[in-house]
PDBQT receptor file of N, H, CA, C and O in Angstrom, charges set to zero:
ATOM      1  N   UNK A   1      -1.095  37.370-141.566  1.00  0.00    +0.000 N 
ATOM      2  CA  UNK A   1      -2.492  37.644-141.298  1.00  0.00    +0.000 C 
ATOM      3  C   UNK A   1      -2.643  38.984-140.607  1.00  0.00    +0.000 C 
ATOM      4  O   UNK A   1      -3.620  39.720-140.742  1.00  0.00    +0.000 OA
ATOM      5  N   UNK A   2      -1.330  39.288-139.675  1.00  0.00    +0.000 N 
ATOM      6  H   UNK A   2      -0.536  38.689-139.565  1.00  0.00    +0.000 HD
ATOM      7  CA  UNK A   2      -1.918  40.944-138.989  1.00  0.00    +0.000 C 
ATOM      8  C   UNK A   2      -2.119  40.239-137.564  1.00  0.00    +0.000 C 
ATOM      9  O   UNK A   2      -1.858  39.105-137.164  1.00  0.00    +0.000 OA
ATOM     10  N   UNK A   3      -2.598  41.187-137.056  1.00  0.00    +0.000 N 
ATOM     11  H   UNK A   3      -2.810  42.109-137.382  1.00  0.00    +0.000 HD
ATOM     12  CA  UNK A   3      -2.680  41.327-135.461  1.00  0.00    +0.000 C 
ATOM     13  C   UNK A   3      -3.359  40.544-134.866  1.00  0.00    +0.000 C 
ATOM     14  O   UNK A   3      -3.882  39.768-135.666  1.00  0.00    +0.000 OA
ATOM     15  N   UNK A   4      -3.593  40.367-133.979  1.00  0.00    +0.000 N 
ATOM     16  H   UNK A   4      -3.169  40.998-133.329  1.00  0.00    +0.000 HD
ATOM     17  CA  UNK A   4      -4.337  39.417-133.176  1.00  0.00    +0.000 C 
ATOM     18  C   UNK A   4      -5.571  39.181-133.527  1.00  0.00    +0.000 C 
ATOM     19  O   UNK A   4      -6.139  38.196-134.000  1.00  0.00    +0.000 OA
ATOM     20  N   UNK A   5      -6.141  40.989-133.005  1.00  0.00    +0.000 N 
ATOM     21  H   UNK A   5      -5.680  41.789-132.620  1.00  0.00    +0.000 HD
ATOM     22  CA  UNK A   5      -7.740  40.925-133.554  1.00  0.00    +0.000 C 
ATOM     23  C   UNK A   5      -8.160  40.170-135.175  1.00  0.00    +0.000 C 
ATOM     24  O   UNK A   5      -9.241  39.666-135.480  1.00  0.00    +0.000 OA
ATOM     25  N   UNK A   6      -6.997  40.292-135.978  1.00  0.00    +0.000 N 
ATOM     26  H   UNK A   6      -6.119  40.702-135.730  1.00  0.00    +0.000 HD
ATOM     27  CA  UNK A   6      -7.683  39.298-137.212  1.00  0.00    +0.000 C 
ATOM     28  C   UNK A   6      -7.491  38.200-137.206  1.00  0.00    +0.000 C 
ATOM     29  O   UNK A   6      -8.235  37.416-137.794  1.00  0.00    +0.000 OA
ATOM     30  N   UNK A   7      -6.596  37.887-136.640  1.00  0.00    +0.000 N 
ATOM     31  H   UNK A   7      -5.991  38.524-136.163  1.00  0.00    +0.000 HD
ATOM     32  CA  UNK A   7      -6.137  36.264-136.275  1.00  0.00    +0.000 C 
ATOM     33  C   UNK A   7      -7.430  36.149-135.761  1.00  0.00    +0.000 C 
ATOM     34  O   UNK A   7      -8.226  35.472-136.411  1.00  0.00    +0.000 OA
ATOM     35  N   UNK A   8      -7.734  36.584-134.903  1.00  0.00    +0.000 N 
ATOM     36  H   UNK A   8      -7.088  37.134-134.375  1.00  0.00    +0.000 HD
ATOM     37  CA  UNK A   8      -9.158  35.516-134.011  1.00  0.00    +0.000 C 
ATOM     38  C   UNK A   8     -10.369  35.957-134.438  1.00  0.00    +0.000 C 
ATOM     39  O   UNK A   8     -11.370  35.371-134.026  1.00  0.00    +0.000 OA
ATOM     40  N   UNK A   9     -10.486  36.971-135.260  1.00  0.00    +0.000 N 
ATOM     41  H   UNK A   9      -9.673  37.447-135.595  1.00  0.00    +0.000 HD
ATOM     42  CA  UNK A   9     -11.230  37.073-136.109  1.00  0.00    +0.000 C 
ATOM     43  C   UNK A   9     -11.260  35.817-137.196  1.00  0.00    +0.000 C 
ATOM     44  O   UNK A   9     -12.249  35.085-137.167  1.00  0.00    +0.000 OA
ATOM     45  N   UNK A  10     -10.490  35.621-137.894  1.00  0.00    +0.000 N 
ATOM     46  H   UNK A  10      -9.687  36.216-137.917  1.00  0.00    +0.000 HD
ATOM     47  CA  UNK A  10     -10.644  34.894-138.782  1.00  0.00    +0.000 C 
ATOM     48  C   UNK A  10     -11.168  33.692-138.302  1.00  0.00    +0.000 C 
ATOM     49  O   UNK A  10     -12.207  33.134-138.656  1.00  0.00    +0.000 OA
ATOM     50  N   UNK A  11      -9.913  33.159-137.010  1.00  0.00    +0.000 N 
ATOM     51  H   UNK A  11      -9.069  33.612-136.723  1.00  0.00    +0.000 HD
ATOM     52  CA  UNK A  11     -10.393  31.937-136.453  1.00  0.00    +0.000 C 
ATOM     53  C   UNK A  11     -11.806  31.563-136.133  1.00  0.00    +0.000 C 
ATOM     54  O   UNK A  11     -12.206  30.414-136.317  1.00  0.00    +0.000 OA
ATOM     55  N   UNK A  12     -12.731  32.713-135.556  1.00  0.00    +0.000 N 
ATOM     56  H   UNK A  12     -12.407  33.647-135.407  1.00  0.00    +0.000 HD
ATOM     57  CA  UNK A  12     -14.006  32.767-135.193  1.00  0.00    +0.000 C 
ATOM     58  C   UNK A  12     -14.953  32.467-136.762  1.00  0.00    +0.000 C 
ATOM     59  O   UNK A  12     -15.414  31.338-136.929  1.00  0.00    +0.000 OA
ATOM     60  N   UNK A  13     -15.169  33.515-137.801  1.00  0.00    +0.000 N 
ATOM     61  H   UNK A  13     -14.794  34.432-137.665  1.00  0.00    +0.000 HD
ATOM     62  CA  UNK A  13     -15.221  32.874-139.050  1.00  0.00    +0.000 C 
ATOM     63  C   UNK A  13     -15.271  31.614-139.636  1.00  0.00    +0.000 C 
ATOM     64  O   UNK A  13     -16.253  31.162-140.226  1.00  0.00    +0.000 OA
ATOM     65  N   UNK A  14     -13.997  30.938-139.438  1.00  0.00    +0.000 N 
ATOM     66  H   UNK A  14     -13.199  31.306-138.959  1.00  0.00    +0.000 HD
ATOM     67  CA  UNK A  14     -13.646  29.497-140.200  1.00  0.00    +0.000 C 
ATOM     68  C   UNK A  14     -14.318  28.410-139.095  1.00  0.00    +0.000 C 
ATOM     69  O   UNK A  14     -14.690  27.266-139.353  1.00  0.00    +0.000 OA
ATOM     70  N   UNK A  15     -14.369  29.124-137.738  1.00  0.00    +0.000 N 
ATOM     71  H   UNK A  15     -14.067  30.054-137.528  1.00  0.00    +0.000 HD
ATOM     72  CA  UNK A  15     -14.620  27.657-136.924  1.00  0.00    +0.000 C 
ATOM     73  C   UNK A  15     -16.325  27.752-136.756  1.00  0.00    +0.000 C 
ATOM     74  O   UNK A  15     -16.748  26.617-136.540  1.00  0.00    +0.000 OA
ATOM     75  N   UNK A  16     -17.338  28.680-136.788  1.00  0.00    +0.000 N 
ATOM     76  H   UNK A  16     -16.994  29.603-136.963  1.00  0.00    +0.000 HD
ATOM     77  CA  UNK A  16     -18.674  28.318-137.113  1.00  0.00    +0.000 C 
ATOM     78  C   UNK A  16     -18.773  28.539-138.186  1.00  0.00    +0.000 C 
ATOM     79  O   UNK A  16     -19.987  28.682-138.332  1.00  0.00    +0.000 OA
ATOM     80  N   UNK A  17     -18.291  28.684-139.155  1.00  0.00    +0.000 N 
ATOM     81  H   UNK A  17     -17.305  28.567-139.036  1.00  0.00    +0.000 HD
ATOM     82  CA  UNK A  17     -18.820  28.099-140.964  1.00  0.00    +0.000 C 
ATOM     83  C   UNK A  17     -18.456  26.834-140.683  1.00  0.00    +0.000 C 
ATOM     84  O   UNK A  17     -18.988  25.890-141.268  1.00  0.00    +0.000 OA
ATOM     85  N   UNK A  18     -17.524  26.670-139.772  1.00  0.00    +0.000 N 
ATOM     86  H   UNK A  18     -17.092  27.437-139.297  1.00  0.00    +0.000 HD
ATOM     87  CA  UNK A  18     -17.527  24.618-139.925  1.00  0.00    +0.000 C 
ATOM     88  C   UNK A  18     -18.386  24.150-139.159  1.00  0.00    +0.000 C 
ATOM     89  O   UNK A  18     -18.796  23.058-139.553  1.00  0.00    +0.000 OA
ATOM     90  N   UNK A  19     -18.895  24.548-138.114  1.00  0.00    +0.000 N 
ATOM     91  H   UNK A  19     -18.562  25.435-137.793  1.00  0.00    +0.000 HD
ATOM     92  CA  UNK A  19     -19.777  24.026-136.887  1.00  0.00    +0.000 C 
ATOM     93  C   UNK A  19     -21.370  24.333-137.627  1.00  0.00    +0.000 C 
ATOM     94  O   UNK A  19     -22.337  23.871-137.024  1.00  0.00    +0.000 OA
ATOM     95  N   UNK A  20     -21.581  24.994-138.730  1.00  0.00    +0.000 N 
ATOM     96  H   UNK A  20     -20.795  25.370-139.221  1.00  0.00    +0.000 HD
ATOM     97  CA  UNK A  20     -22.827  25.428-138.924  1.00  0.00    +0.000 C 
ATOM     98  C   UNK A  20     -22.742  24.387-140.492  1.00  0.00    +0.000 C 
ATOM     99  O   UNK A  20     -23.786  24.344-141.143  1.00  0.00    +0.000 OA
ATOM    100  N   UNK A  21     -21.616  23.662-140.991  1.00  0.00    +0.000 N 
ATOM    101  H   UNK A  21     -20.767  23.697-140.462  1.00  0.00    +0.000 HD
ATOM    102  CA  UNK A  21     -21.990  23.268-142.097  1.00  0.00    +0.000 C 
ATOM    103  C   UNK A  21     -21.434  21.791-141.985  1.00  0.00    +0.000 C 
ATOM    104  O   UNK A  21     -21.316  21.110-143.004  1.00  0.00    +0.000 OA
ATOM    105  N   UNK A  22     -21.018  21.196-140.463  1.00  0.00    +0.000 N 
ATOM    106  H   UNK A  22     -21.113  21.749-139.636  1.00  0.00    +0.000 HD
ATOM    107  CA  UNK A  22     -20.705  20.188-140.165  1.00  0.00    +0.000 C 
ATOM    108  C   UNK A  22     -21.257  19.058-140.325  1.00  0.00    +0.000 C 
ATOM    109  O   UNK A  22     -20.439  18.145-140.211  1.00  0.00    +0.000 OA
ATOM    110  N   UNK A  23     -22.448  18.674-140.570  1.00  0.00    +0.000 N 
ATOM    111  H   UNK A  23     -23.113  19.415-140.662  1.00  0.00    +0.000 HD
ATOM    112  CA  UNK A  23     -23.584  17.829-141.507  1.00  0.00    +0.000 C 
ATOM    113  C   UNK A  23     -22.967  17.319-142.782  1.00  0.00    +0.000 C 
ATOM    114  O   UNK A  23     -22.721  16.144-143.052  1.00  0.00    +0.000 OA
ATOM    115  N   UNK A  24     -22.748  18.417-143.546  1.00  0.00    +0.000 N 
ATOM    116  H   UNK A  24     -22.948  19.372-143.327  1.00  0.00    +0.000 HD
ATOM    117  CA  UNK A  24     -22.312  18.653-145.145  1.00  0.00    +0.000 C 
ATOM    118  C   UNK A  24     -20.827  17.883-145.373  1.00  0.00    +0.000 C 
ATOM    119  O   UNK A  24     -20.438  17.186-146.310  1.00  0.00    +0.000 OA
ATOM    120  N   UNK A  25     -20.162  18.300-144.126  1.00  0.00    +0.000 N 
ATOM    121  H   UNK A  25     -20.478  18.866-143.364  1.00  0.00    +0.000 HD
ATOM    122  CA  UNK A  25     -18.554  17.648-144.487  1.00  0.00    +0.000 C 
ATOM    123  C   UNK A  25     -18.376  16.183-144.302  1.00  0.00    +0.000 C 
ATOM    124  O   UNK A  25     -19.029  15.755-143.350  1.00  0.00    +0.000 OA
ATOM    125  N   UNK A  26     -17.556  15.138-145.054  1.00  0.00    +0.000 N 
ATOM    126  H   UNK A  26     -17.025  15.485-145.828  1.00  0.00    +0.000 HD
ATOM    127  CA  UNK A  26     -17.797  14.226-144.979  1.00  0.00    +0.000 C 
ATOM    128  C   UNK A  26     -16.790  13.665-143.596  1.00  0.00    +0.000 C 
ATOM    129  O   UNK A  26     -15.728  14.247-143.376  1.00  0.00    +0.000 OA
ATOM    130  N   UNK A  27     -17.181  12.647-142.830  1.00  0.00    +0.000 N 
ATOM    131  H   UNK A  27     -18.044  12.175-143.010  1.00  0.00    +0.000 HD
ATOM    132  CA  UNK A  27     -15.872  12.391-141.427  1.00  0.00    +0.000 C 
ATOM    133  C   UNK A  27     -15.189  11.422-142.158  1.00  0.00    +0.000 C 
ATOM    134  O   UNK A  27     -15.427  10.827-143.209  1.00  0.00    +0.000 OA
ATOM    135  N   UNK A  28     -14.057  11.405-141.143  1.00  0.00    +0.000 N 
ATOM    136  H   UNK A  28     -13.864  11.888-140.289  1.00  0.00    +0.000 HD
ATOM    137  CA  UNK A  28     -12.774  10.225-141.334  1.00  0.00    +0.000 C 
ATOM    138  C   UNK A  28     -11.888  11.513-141.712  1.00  0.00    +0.000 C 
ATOM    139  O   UNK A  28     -10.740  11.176-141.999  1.00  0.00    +0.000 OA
ATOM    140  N   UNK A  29     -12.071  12.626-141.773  1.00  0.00    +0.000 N 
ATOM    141  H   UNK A  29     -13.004  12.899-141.540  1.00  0.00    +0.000 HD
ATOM    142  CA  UNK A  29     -10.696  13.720-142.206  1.00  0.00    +0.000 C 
ATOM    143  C   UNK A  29     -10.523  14.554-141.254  1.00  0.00    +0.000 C 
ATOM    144  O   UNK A  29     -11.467  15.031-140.625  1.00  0.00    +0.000 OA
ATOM    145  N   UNK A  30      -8.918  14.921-140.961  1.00  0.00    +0.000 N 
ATOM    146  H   UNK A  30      -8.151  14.534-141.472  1.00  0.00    +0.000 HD
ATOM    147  CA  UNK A  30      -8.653  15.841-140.278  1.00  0.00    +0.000 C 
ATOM    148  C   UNK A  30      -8.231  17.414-140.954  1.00  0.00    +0.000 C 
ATOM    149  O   UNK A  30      -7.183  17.513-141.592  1.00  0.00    +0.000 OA
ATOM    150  N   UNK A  31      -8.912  18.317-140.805  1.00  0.00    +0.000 N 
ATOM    151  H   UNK A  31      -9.764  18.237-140.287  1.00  0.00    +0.000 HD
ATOM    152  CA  UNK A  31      -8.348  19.684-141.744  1.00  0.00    +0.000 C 
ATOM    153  C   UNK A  31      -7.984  20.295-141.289  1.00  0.00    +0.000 C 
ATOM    154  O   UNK A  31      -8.373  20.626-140.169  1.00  0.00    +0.000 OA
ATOM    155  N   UNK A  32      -6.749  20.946-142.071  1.00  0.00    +0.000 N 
ATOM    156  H   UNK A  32      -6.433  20.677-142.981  1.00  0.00    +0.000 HD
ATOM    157  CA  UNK A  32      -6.009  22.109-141.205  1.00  0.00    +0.000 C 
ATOM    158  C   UNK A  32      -6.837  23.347-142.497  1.00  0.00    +0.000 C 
ATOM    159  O   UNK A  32      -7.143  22.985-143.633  1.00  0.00    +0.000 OA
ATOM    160  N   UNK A  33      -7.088  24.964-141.891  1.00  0.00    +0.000 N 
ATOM    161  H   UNK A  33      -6.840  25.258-140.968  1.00  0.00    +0.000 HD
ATOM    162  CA  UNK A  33      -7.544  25.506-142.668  1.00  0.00    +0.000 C 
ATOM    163  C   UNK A  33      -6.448  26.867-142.605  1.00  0.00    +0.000 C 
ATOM    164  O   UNK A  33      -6.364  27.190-141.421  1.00  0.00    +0.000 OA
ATOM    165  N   UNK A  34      -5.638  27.712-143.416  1.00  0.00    +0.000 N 
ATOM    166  H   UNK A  34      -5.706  27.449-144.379  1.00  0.00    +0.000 HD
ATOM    167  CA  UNK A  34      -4.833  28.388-143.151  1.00  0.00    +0.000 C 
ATOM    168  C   UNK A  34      -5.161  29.704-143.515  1.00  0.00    +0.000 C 
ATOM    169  O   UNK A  34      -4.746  29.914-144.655  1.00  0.00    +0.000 OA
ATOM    170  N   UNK A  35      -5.729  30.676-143.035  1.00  0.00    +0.000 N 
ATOM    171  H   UNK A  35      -6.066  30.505-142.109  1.00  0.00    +0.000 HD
ATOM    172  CA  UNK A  35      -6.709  32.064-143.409  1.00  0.00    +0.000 C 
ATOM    173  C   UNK A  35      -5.450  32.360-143.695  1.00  0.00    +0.000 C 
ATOM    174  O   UNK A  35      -4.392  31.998-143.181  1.00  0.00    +0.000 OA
ATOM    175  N   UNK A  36      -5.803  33.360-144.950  1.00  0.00    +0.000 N 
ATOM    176  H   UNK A  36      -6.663  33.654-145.367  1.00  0.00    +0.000 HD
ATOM    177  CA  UNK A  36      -4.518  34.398-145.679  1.00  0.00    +0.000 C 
ATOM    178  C   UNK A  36      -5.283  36.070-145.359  1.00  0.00    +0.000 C 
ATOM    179  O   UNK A  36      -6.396  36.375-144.931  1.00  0.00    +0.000 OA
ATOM    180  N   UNK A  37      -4.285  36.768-145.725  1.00  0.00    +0.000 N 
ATOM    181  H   UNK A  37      -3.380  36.520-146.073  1.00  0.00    +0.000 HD
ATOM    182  CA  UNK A  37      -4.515  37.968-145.424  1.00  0.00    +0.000 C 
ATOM    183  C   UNK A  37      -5.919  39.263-146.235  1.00  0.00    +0.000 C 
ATOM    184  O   UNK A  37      -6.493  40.298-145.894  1.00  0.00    +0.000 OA
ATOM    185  N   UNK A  38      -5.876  37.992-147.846  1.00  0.00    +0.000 N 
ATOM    186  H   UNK A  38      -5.410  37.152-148.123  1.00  0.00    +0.000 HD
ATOM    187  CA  UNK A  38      -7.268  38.761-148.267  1.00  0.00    +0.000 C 
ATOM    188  C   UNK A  38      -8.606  37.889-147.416  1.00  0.00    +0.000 C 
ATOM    189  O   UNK A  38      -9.810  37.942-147.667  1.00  0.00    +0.000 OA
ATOM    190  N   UNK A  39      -8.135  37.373-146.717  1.00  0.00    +0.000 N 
ATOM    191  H   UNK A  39      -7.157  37.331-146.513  1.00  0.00    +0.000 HD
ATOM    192  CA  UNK A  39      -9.832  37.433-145.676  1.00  0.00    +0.000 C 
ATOM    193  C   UNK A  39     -10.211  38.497-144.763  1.00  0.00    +0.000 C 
ATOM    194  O   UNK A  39     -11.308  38.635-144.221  1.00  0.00    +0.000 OA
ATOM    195  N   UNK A  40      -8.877  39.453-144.619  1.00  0.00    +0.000 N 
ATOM    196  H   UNK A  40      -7.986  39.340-145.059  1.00  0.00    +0.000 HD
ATOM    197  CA  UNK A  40      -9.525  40.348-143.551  1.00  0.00    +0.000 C 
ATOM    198  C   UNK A  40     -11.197  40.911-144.020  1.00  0.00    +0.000 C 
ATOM    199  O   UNK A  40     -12.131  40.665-143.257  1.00  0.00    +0.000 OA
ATOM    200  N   UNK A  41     -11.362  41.449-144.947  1.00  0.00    +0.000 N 
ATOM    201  H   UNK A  41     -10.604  41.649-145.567  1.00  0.00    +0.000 HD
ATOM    202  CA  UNK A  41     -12.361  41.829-144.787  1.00  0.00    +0.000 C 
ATOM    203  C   UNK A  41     -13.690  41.225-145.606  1.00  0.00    +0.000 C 
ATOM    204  O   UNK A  41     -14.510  41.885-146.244  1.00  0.00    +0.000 OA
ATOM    205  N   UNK A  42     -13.658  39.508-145.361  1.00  0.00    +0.000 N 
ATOM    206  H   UNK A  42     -12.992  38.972-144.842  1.00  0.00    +0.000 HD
ATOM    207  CA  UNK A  42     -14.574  39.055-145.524  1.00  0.00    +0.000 C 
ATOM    208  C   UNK A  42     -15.935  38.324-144.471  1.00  0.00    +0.000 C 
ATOM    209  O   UNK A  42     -15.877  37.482-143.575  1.00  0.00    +0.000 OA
ATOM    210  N   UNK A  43     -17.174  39.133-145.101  1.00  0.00    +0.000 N 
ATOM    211  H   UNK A  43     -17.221  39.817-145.829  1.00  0.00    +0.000 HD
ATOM    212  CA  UNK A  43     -18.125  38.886-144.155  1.00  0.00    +0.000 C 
ATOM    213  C   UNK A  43     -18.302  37.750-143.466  1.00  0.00    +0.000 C 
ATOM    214  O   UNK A  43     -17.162  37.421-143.137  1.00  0.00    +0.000 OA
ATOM    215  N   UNK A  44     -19.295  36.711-142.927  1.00  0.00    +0.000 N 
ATOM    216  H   UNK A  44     -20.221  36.978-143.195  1.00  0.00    +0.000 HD
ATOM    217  CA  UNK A  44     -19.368  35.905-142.281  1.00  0.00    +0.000 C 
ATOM    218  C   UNK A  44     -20.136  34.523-143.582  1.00  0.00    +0.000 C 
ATOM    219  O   UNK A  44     -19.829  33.375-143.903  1.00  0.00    +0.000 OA
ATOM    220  N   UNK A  45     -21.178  35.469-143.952  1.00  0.00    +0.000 N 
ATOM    221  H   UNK A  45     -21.427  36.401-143.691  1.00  0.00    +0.000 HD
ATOM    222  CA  UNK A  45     -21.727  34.441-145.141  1.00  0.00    +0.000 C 
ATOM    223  C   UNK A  45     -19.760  34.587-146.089  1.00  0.00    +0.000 C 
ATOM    224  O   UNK A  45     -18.889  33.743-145.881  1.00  0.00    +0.000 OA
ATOM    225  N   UNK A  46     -19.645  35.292-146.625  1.00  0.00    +0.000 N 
ATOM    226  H   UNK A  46     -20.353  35.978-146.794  1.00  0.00    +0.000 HD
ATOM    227  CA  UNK A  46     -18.371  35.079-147.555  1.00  0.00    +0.000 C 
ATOM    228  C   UNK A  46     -17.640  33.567-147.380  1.00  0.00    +0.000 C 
ATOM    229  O   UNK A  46     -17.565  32.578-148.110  1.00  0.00    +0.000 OA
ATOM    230  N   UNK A  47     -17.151  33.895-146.060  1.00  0.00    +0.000 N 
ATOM    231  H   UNK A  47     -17.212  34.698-145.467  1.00  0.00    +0.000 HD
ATOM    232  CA  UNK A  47     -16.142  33.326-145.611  1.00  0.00    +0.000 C 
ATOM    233  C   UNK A  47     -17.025  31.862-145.652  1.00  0.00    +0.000 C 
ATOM    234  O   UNK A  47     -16.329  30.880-145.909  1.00  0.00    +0.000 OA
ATOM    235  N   UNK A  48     -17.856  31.717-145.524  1.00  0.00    +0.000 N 
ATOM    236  H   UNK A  48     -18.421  32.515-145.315  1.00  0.00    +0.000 HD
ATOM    237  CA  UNK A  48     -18.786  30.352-145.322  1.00  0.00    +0.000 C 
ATOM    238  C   UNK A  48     -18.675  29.582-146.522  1.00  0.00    +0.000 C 
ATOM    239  O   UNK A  48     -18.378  28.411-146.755  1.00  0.00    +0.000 OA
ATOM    240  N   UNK A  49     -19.075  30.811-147.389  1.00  0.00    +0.000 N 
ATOM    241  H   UNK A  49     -19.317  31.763-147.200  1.00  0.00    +0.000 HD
ATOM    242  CA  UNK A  49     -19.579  30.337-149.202  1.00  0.00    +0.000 C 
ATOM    243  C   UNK A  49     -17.851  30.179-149.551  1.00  0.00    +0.000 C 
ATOM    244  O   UNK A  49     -17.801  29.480-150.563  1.00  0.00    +0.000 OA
ATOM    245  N   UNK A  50     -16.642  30.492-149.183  1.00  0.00    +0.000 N 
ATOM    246  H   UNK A  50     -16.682  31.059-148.361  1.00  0.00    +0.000 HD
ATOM    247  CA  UNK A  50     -15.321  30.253-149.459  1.00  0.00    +0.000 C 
ATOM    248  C   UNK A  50     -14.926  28.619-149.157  1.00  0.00    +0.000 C 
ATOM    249  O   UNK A  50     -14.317  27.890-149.939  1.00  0.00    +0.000 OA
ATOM    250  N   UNK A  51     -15.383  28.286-147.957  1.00  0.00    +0.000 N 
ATOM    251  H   UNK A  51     -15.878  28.878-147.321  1.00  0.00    +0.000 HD
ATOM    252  CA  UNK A  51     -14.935  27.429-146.987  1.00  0.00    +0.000 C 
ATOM    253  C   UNK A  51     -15.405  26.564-148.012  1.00  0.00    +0.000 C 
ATOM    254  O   UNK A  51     -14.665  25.765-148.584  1.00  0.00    +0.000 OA
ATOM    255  N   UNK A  52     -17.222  26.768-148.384  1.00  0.00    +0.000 N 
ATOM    256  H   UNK A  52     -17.824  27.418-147.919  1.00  0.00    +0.000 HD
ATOM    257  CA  UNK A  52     -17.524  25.483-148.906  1.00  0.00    +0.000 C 
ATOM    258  C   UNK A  52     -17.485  25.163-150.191  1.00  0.00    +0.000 C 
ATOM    259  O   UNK A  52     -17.891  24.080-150.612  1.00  0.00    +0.000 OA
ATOM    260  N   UNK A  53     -16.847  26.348-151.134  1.00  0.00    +0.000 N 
ATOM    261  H   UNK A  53     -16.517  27.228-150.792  1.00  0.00    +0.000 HD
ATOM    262  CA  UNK A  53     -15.901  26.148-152.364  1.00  0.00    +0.000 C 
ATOM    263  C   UNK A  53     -15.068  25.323-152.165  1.00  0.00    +0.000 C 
ATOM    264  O   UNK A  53     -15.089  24.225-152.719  1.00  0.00    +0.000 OA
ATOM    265  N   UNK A  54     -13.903  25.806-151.083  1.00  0.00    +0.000 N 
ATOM    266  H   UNK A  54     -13.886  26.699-150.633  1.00  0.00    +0.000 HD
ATOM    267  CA  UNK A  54     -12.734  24.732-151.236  1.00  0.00    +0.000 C 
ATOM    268  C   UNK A  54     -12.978  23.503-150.685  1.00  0.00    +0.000 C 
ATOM    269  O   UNK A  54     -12.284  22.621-151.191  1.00  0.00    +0.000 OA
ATOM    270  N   UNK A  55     -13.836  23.086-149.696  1.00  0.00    +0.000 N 
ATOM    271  H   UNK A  55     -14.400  23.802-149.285  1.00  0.00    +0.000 HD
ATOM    272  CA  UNK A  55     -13.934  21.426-149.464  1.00  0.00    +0.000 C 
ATOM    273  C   UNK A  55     -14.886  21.285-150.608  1.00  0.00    +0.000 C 
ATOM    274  O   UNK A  55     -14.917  20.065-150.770  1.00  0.00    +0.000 OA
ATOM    275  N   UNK A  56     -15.667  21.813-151.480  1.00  0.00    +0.000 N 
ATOM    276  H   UNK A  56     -15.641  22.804-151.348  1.00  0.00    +0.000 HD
ATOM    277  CA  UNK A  56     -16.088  21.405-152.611  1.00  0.00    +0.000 C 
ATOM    278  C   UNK A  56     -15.040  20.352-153.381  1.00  0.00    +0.000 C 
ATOM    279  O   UNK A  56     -15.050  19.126-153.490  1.00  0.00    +0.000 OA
ATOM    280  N   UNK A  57     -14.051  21.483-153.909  1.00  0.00    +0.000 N 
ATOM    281  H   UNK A  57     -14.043  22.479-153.821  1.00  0.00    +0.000 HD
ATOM    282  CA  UNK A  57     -12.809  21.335-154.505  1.00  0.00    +0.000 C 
ATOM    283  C   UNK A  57     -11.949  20.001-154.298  1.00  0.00    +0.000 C 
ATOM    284  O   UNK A  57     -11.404  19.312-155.161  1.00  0.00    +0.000 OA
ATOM    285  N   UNK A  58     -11.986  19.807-152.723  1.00  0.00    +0.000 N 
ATOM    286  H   UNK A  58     -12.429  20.366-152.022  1.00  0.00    +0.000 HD
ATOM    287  CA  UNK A  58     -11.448  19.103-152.184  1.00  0.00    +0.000 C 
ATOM    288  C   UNK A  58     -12.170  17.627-152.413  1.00  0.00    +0.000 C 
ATOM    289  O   UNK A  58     -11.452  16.646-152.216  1.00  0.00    +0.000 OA
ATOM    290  N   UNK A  59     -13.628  17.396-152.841  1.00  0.00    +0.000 N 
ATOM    291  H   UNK A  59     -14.211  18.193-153.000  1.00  0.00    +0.000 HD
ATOM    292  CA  UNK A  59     -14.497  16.432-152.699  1.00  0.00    +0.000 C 
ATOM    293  C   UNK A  59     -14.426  16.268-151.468  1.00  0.00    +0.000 C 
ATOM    294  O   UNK A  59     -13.921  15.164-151.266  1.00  0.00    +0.000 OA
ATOM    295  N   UNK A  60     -14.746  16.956-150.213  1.00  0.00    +0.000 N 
ATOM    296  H   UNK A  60     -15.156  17.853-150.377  1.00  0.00    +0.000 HD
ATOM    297  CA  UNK A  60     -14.791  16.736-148.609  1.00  0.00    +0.000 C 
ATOM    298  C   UNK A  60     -16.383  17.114-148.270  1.00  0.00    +0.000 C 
ATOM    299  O   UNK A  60     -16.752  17.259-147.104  1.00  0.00    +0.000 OA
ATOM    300  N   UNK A  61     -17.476  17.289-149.639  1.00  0.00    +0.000 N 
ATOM    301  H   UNK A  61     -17.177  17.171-150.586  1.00  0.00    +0.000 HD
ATOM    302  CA  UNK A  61     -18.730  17.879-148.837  1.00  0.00    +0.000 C 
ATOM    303  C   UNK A  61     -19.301  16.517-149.185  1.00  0.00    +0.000 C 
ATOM    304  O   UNK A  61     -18.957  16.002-150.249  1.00  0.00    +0.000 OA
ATOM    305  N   UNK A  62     -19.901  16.073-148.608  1.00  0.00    +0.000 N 
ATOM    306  H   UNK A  62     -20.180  16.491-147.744  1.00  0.00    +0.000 HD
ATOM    307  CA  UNK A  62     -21.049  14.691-148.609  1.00  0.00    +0.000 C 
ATOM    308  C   UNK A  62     -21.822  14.835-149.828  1.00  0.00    +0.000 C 
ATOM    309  O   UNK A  62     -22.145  13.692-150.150  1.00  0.00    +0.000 OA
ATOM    310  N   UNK A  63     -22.246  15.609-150.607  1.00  0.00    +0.000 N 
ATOM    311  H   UNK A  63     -21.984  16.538-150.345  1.00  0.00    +0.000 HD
ATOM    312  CA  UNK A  63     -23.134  15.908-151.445  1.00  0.00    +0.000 C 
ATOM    313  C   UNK A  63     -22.551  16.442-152.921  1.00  0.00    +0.000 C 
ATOM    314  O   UNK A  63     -23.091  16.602-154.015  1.00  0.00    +0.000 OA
ATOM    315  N   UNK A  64     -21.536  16.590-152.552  1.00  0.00    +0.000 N 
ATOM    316  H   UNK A  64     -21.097  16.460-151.663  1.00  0.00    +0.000 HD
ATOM    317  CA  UNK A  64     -20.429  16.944-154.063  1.00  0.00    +0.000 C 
ATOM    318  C   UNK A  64     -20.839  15.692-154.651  1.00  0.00    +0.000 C 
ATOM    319  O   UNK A  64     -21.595  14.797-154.274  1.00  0.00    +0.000 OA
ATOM    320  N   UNK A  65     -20.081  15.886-155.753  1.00  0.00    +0.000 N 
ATOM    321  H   UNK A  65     -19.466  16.612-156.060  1.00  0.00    +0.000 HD
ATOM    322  CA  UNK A  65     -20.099  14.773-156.819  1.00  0.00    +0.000 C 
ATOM    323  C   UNK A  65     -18.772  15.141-157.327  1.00  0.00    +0.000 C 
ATOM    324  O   UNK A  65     -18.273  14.513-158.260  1.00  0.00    +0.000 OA
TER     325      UNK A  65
């Protein structure tokens, strides 16, 4: 991932796209989420609209089908 600043960058990213779309995800799961290095330079919506591709994927959003 690189240096710190993107490490907690990223971390900051992934943890309010989850706190802002925490409604949407379904409970009873624990997720680990593992940022790779092409996130450095993804915005804040990006990274949101990413997150909720892959628990799409995952069938983890309440509203998937």
């Amino acid at each position: 991932m690189g240096s710190a600043v993107y490490r907690n960058r990223a971390k900051r990213l992934l943890r309010e796209a989850c706190r802002l779309n925490q409604a949407r995800i379904k409970e009873g799961y624990d997720l680990v989420v593992i940022a790779r290095k092409d996130m450095r330079g993804l915005s804040h919506e990006e990274t949101e609209e990413k997150l909720l591709e892959l628990l799409g994927r995952a069938r983890l959003l309440k509203d998937a089908k």
